[in-house]
N, C-alpha and C positions, 0 to 999 in steps of 0.2 A: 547524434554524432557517431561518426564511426571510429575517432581514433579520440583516446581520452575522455570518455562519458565519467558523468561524475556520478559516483553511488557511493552511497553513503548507508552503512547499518547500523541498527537502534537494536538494544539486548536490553533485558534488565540484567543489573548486577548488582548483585547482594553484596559482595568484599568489594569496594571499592580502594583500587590502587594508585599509589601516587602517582602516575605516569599516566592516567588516562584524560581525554577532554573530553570536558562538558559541553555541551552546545545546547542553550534557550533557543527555541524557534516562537514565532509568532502564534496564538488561533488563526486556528484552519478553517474555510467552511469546507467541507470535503462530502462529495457523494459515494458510498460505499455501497459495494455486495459483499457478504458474509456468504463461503463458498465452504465445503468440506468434500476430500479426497485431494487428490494428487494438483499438482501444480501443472499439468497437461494442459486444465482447463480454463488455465488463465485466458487464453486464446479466445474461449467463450464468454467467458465474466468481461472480456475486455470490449467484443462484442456490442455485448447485451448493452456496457456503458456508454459505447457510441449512438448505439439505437436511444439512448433513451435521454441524452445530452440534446440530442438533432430535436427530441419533442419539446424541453423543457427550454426556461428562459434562462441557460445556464452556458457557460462555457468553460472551456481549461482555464485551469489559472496557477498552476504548474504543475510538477512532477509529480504521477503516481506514487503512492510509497504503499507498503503493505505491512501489517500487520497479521504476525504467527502467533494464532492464540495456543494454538497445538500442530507442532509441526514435527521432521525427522530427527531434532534434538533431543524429544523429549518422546517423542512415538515412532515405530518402526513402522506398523501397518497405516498405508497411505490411504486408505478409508479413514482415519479417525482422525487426518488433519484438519485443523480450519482455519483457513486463513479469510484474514478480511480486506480486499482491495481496495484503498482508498484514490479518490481522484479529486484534487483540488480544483474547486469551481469557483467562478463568483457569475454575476445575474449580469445579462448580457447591458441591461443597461447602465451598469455603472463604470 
């Protein structure tokens, strides 16, 4: 979508305040890369996920989301990020 894409971000929070929503999501099946450095390289993790969705018996089955296990919140030097790109799949034949 180019006008109103929906994104939506996940934090943990230690203080929880009265004014925030919660939101239950479903299990996911989800195909993941576990990547470290700069977020440049998403370009290529995202990639590597195409290439390897086209071998398996897998398809989209929705929105990307990612996970910052160590990211510029909590680290300055973009070497020591990691983040983990998840892609929601299910099996082509279902």
């Amino acid at each position: 979508m180019e006008n109103w894409p929906d994104v939506e971000v996940q934090s943990v929070i230690l203080d929880a305040e009265e004014n925030l929503d919660f939101k239950k999501v479903p299990e996911q099946l989800v195909a993941s890369i576990t990547f470290s450095g700069s977020y440049e390289k998403m370009a290529v993790v995202t990639e590597t996920f195409a290439k390897w969705i086209e071998s398996n018996p897998y398809e989209i089955a929705g929105p990307m989301l990612n996970i910052y296990h160590v990211s510029k919140a909590t680290e300055e030097d973009t070497e020591k990020w990691l983040t983990e790109a998840c892609f929601q799949v299910k099996r082509r034949d279902e």
